[in-house]
VEXTOR-548295 format. One line per 10 residues: number of its first residue (from 0); their letters; for each residue x, y, z of C-alpha. Coordinates in steps of 0.02 Angstrom, whole numbers, plus 32768, in hexadecimal, padded with zeros to 4 digits. Layout:
# VEXTOR-548295
NUM) a) X Y Z ~ ...
END
This chain:
# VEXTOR-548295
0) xxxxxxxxxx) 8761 4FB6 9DFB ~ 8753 4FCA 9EBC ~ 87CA 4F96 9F29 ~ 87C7 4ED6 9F75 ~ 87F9 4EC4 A015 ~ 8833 4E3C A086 ~ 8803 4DB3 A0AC ~ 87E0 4DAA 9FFD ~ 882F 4D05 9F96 ~ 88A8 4D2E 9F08
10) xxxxxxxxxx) 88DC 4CB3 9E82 ~ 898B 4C91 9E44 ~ 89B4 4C51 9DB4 ~ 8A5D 4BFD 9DB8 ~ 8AB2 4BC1 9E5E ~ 8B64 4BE6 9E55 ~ 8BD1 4C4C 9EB7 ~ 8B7D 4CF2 9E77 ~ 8ACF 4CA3 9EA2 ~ 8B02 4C6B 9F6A
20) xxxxxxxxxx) 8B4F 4D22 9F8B ~ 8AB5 4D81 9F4D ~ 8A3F 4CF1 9FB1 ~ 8AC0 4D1A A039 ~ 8A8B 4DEC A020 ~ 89D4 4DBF A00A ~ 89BE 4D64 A0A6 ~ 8A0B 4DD8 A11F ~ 8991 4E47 A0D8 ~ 88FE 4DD0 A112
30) xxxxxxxxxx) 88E5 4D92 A060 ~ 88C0 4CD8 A03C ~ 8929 4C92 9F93 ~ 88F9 4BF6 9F37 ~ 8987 4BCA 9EBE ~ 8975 4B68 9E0F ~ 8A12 4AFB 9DE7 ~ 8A3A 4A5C 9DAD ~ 8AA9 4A29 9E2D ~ 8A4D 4A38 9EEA
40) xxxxxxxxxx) 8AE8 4A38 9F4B ~ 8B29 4AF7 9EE2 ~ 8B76 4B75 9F38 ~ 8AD9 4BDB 9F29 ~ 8A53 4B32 9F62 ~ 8ABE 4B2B 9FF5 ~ 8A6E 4BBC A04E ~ 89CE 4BDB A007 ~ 8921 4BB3 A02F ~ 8915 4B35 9FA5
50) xxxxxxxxxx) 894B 4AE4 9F16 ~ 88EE 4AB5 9E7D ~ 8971 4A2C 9E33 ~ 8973 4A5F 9D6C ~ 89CB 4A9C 9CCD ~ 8999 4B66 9CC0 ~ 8956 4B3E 9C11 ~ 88CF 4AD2 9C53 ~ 8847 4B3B 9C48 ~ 87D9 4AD9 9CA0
60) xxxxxxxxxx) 8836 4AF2 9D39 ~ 8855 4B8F 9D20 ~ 8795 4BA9 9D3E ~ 879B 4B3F 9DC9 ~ 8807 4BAC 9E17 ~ 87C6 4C68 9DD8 ~ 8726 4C0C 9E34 ~ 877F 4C1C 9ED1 ~ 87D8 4CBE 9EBE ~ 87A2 4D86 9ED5
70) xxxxxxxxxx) 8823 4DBF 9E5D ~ 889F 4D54 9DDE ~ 8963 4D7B 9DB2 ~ 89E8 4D25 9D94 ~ 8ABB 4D07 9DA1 ~ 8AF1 4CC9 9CF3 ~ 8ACF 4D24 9C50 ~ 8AC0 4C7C 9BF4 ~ 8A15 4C66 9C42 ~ 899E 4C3D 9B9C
80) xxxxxxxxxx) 8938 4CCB 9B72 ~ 889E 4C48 9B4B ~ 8894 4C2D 9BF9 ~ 888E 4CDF 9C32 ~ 880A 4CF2 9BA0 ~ 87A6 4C56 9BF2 ~ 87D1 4CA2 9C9E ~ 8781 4D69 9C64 ~ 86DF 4D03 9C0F ~ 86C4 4CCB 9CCF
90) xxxxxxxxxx) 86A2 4D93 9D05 ~ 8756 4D61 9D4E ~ 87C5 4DF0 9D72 ~ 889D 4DC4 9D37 ~ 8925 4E43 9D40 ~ 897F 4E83 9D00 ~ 890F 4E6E 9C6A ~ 892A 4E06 9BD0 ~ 8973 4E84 9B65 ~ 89FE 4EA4 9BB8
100) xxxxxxxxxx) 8A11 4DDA 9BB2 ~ 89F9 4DC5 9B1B ~ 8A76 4E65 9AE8 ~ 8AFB 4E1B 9B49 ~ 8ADE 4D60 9B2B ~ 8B30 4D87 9A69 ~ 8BD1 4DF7 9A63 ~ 8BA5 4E39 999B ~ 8B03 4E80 99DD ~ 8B4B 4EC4 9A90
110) xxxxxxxxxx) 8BD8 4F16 9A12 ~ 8B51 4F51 99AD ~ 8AEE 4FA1 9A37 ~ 8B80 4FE8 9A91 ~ 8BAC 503F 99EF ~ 8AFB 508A 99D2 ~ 8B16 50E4 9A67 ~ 8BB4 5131 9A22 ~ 8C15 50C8 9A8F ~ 8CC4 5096 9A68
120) xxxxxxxxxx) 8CDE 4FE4 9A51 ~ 8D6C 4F5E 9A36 ~ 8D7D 4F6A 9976 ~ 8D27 4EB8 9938 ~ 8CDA 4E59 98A4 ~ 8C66 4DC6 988F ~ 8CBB 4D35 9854 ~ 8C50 4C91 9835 ~ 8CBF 4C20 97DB ~ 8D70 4C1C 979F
130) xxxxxxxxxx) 8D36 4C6B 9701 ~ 8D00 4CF5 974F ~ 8DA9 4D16 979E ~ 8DFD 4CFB 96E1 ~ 8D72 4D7F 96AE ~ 8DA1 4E0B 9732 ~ 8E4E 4DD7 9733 ~ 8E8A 4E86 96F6 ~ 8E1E 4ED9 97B2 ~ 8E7A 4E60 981D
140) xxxxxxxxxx) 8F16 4E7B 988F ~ 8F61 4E11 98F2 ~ 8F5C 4DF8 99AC ~ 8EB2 4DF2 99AC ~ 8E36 4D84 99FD ~ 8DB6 4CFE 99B2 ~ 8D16 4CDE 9A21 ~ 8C7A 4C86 9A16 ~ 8BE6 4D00 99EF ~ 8B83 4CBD 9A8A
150) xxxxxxxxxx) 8BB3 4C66 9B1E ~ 8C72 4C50 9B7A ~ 8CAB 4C95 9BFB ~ 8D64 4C97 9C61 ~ 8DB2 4C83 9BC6 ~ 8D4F 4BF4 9B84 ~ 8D0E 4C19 9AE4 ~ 8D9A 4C8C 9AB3 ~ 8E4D 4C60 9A56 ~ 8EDD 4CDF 9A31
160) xxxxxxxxxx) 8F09 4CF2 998A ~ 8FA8 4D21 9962 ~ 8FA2 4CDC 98A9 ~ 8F42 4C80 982F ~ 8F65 4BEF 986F ~ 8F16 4C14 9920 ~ 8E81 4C50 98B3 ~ 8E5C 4BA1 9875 ~ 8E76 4B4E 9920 ~ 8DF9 4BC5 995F
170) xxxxxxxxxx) 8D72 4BA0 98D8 ~ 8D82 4ADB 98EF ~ 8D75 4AE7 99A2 ~ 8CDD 4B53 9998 ~ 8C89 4ACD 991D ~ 8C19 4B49 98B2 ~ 8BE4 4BBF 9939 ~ 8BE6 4C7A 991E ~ 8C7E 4CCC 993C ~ 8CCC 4D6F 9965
180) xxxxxxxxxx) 8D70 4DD5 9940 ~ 8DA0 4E47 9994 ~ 8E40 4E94 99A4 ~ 8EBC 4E97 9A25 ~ 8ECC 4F4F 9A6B ~ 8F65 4F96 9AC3 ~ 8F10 4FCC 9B79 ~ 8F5F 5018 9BFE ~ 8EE2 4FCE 9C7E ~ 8E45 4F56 9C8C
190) xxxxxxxxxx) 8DBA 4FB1 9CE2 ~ 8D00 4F7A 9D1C ~ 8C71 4FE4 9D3E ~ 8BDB 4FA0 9DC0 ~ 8B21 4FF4 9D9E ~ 8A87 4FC6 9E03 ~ 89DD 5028 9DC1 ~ 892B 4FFE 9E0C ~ 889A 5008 9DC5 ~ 887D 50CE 9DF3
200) xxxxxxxxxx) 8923 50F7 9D80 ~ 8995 510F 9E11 ~ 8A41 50E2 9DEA ~ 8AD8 50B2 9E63 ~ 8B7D 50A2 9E17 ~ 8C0F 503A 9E75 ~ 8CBF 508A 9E86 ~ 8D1D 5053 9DE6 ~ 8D81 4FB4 9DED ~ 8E24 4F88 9DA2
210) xxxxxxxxxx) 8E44 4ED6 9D78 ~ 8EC2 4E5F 9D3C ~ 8EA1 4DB1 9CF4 ~ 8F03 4D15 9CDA ~ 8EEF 4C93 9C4D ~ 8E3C 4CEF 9C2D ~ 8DFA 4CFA 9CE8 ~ 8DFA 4D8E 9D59 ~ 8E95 4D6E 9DE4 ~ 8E98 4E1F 9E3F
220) xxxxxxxxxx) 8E1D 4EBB 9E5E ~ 8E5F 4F50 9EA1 ~ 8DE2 4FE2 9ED4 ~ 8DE5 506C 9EC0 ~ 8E31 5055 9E0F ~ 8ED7 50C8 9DDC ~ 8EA0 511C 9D79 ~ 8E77 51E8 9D4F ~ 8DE4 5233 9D89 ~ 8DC5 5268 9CCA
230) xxxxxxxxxx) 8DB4 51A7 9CB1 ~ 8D59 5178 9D36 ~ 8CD9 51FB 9D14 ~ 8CDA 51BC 9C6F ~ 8CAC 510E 9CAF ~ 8C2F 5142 9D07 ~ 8BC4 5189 9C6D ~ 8BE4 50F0 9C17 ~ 8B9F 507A 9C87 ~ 8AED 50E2 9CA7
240) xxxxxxxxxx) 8AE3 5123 9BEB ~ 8ACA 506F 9BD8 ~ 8A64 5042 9C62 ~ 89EB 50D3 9C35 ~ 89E7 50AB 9B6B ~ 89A9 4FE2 9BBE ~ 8935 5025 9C31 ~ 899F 4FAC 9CB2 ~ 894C 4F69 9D4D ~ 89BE 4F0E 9DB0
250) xxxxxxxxxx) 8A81 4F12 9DC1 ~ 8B18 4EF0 9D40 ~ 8BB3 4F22 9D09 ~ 8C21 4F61 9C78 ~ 8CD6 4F27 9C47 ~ 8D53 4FA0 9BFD ~ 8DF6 4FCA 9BC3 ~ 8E49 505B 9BDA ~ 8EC4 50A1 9B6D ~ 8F60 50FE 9B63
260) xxxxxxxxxx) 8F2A 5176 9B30 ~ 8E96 5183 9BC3 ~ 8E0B 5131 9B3B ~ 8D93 50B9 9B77 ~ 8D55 5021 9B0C ~ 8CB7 4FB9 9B48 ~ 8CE9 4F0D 9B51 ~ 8C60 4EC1 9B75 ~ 8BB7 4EC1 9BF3 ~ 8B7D 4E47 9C86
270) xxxxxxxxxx) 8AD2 4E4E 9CA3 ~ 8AF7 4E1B 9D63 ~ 8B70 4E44 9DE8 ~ 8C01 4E21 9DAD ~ 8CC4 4DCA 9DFD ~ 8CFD 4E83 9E0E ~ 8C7D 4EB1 9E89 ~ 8CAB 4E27 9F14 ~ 8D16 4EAA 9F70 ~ 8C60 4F0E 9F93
280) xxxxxxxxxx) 8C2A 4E82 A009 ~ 8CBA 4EC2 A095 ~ 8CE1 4F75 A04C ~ 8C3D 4FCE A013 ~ 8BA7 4FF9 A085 ~ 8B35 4F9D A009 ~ 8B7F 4EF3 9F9E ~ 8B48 4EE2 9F05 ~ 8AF2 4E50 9F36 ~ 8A79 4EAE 9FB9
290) xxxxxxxxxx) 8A6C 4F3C 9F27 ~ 8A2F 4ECA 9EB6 ~ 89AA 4E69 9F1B ~ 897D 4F2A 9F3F ~ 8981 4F6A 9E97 ~ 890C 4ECE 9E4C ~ 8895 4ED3 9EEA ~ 8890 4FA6 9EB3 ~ 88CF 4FD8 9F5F ~ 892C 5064 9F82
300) xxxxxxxxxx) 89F0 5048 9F3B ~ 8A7B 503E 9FBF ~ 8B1B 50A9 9FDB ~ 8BB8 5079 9F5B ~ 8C15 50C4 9FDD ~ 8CC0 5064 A00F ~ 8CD2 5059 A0CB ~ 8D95 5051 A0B6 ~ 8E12 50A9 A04F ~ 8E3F 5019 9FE7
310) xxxxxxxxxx) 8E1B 4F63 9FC5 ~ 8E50 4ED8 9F41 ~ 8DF9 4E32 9F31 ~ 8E65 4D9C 9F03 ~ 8E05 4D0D 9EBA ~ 8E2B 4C55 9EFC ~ 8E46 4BDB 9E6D ~ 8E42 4B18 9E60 ~ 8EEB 4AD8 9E12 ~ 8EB1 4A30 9E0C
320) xxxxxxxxxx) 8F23 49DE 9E89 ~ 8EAE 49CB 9F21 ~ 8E12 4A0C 9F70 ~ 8E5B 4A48 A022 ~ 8E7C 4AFA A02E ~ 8F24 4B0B A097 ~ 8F56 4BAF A0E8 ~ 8EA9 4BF1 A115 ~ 8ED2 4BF3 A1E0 ~ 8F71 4C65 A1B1
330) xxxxxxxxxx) 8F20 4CDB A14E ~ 8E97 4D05 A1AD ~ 8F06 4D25 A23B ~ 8F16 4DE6 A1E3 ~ 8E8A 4E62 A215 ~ 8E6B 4E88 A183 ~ 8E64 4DFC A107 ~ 8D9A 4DC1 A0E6 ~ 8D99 4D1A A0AE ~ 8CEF 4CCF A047
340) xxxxxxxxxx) 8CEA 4C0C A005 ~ 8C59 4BEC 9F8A ~ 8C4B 4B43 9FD1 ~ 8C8A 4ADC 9F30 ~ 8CBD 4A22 9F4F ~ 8D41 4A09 9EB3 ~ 8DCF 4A90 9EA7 ~ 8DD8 4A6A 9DE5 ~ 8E58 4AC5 9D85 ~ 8E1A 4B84 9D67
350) xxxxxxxxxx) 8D7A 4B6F 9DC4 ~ 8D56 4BEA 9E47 ~ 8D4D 4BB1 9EED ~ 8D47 4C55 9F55 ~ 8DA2 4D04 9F72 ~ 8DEC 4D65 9FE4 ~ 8DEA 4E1A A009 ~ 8E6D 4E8B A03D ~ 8E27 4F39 A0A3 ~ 8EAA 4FB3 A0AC
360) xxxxxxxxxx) 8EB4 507A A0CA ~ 8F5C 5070 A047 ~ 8F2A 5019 9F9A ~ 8FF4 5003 9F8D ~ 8FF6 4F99 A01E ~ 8F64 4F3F A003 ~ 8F8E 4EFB 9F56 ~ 903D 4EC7 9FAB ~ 8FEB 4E74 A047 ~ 8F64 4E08 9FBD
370) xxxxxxxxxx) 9004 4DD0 9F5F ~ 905C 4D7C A011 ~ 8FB7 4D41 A03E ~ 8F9B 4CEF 9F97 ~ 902C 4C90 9FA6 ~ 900B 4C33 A04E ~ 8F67 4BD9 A00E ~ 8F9E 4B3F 9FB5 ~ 8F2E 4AA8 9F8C ~ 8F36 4A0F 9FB2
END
């Protein structure tokens, strides 16, 4: 593949908040970005050179757009894999490339995978109906966690199961879909790794991130991760062991646990950039937005370096109580606070409206300051 340069047109697939900050990268970079969404006014239509108004399983548009574009990719991982077949039979070019998709569209198979590799994994089973459960009863512990096989995400799709009775909540709420079990592990810390590889096989790896979540949605990143260098190092051959055995173009990222005991368990992959990586924007010399446009267009991959010490991203949540954003003014009255709104109209409850950014030379103080700051944006 040789490289595509600007002013070349690239093609997004999905216009969320993901979609607008890597149409945000690609522009700067002289690119032009046509975005496929059903809703024109998305976070991601907002800013880019146009908008083809449809569903990303509509093939038909899908072509319409590949029509348009140099080079394909994409912000969701529940884009249909028909379509990026339909897209390919066009002599289209969509990364990262449909096996990664379609690896990380089911969670048996991405468990499956991650295990060929000799990868430690969350221990799971595949559970289809209640029967099932009854059958493998005796491998079962509880906590654990039911989810649906394919799609979910910020803790939809998922339900804690802390007895049998949970387990048969789970299954009529899922209405016949494939589940999966996996158990509940005792980790010390929740980590996420960041890989971009081009086309050439050059790989750049993101400082590790450590995250927390609330009610099944990332709340707080802090960079660099605590954790040993042993770990981190360990990390670090996860992520491109996998990246190499896909033959990745293009840029995502791998969740983890980390144990006690300094173990690491792949959680799960994200065939995109991922929450965790919003701090790169302000703190690294390349996002992960700009690395990606550059790793799909086969350019040469960007520094990972941080340009500060420390950071920790804070993401901005509807609570379903108003759509004005109070305390903004105040905030950004500190130096060092980076503020980014995704341009959403409706704070629903749990959606994600924007984040903030805390640069710091002491990751102590910076996880303090992103607490008080936090607390002065209300809705309203």
């Amino acid at each position: 593949m040789t490289p595509i340069p600007a002013p070349a047109t690239i093609g997004m697939l999905g216009g969320g908040q993901l979609g607008r900050m890597f149409t945000i990268a690609a522009k700067k970079m002289g690119y032009k970005v046509i975005v496929l969404d059903p809703d024109k006014e998305s976070p991601a239509c907002q800013v880019a050179d146009g908008c083809i108004e449809a569903e990303l399983d509509d093939s038909q548009k899908a072509v319409e757009l590949a029509q348009k574009c140099d080079v394909i990719t994409y912000e969701f991982e529940n884009v249909s894999i028909e379509v990026i077949g339909e897209i390919r039979r066009h002599n289209k070019k969509i990364f990262p490339a449909a096996n990664l998709l379609e690896i990380s569209q089911h969670r048996i198979k991405e468990k499956d995978f991650v295990k060929s590799l000799g990868i430690a994994v969350t221990p799971y089973l595949k559970i289809k109906t209640a029967g099932d459960f009854i059958k493998l009863v005796n491998q079962i512990s509880y906590p654990s966690i039911i989810k649906t096989a394919r799609g979910g995400y910020d803790g939809k799709g998922q339900w804690v199961v802390k007895k049998y009775e949970d387990a048969k909540f789970a299954f009529a709420q899922a209405s016949g879909k494939t589940l999966i079990y996996e158990k509940m592990v005792d980790f010390e810390k929740e980590i996420s790794a960041i890989c971009a590889r081009n086309a050439k096989g050059d790989v750049a790896i993101y400082p590790i991130c450590e995250n927390s979540h609330e009610n099944g949605i990332l709340h707080m990143t802090v960079v660099p991760a605590r954790i040993s260098t042993k770990v981190e190092k360990k990390a670090r051959q996860i992520i491109k062991k996998i990246a190499v055995a896909l033959d990745v173009v293009g840029l995502f990222c791998v969740e983890m646990f980390v144990l006690k005991n300094g173990a690491i368990l792949v959680n799960e992959i994200a065939p995109r950039p991922h929450n965790s990586g919003h701090y790169s924007i302000d703190a690294c010399e390349c996002s992960q937005f700009e690395q990606q446009a550059r790793a799909v267009c086969n350019l040469e991959l960007g520094s990972t370096k941080m340009v500060v010490d420390a950071a920790v991203m804070v993401n901005i949540l509807g609570v379903g109580l108003g759509d004005n954003l109070v305390g903004t003014q105040e905030i950004l009255k500190n130096k060092n606070v980076r503020l980014h709104m995704y341009g959403k109209k409706q704070a629903r409850e749990g959606r994600k409206m924007g984040h903030f950014t805390i640069l710091s030379d002491n990751l102590t103080n910076a996880i303090v300051l992103a607490q008080k700051i936090e607390k002065k944006l209300k809705w309203e």
